[in-house]
C-alpha positions as CSV (number, residue, x, y, z in Angstrom):
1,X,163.1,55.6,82.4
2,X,161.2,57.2,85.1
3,X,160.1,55.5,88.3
4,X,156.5,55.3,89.1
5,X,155.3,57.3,91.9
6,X,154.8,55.9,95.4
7,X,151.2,55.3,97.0
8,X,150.4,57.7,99.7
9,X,148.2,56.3,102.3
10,X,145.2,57.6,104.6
11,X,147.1,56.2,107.3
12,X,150.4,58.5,106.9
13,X,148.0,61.1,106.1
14,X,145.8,61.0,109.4
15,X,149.9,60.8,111.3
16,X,150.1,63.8,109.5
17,X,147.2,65.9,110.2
18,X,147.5,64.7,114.2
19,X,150.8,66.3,114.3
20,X,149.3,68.9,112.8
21,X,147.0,69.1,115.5
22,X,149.5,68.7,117.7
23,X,151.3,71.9,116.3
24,X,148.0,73.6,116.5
25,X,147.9,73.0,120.4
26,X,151.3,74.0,121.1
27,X,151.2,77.2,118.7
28,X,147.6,77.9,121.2
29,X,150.0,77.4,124.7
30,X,152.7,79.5,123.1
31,X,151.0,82.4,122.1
32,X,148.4,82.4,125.9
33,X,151.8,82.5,127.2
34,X,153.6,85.4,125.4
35,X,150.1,87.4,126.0
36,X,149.8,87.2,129.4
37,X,153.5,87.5,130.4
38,X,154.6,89.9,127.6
39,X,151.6,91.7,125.9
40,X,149.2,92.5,129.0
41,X,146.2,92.8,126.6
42,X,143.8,90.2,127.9
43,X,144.3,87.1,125.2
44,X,143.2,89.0,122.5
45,X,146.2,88.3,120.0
46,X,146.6,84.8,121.7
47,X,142.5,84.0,120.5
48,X,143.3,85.7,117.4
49,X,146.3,83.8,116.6
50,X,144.2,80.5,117.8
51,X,141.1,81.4,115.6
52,X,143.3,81.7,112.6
53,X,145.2,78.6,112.9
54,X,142.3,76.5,113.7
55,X,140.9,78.3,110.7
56,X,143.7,76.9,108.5
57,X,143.3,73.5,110.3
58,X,139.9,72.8,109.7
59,X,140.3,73.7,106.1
60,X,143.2,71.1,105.9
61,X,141.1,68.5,107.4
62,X,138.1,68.9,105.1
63,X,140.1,69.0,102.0
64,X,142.2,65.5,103.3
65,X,138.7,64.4,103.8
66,X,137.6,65.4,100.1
67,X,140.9,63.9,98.4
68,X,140.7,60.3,100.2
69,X,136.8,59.9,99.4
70,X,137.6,57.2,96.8
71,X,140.7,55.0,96.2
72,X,142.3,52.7,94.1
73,X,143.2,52.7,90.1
74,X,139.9,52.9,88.9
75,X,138.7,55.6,91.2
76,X,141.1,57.5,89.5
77,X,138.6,60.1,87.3
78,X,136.4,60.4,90.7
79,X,139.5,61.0,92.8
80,X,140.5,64.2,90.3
81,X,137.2,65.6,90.3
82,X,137.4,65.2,94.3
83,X,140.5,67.1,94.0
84,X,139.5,69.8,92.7
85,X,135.6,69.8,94.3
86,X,138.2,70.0,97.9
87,X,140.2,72.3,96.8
88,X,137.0,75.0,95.8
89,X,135.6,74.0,99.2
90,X,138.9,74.2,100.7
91,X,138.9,78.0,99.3
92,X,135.4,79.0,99.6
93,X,135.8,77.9,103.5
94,X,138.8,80.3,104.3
95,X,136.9,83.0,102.4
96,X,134.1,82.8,104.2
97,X,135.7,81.9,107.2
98,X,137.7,85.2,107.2
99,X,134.6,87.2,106.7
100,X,132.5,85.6,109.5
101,X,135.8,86.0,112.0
102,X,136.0,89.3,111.5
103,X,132.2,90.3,111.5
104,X,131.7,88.6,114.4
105,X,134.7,88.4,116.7
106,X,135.5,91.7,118.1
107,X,137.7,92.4,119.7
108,X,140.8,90.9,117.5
109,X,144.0,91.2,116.0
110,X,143.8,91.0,112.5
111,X,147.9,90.4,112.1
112,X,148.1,88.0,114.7
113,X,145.0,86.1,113.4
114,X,146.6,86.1,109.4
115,X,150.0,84.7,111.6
116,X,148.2,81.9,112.9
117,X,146.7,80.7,109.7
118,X,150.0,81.4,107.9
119,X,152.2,79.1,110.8
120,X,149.5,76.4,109.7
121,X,149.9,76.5,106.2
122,X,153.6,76.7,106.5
123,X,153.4,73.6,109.0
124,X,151.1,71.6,106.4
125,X,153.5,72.4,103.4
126,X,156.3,71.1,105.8
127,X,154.6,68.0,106.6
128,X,153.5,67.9,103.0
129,X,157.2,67.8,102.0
130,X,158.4,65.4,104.6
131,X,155.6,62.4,103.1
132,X,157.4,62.7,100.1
């Protein structure tokens, strides 16, 4: 017989996405650091690396704001279709997001910018794993 699964709460989630937050600032300090002391190239991998994880962190946040819209058993058809409206906007955000950073920013560093978003998503996939 299988268990049923266990309710996740807003409240764990919002813990979550402040650490989150938290990893977002340090990753910010790190990488000013290493440019200044290592690099020499006036902060431009440290913004690009900043841009892209706040990138990934905003995405997170609207799409935790999508999912938790409605609660409860009998929100459960509305909470689906909330899933999967967050998880388009969620997308259509990076896309876009992506496109505007590089049109508009100049000058960046396009592997330290796709670093920054990819540290974030790794950190949300580990935080998704520990709420388990």
């Amino acid at each position: 017989m299988t268990k049923p699964a266990k309710r996740t709460q807003k409240d764990n989630i919002g813990i979550y996405l402040k650490r989150q937050a938290w990893i977002l600032f340090i990753l910010i300090v790190i990488a000013g650091i290493v440019d200044v002391a290592w690099l020499h190239t006036q902060l431009i991998a440290a913004k690009s690396l900043a841009i892209g994880a706040l990138l990934s962190f905003a995405t997170q946040v609207v799409f935790a704001s999508f999912i938790f819209w409605h609660t409860g058993y009998r929100a459960r058809g509305r909470i689906v279709s909330q899933l999967y409206r967050g998880q388009m906007v969620k997308w259509l955000l990076t896309v876009f997001g992506f496109a505007l950073i590089f049109i508009t920013i100049q000058p960046l560093s396009a592997p330290a910018l796709f670093i920054g978003f990819m540290v974030m998503q790794i950190s949300h996939s580990w935080m998704l794993w520990h709420i388990r």
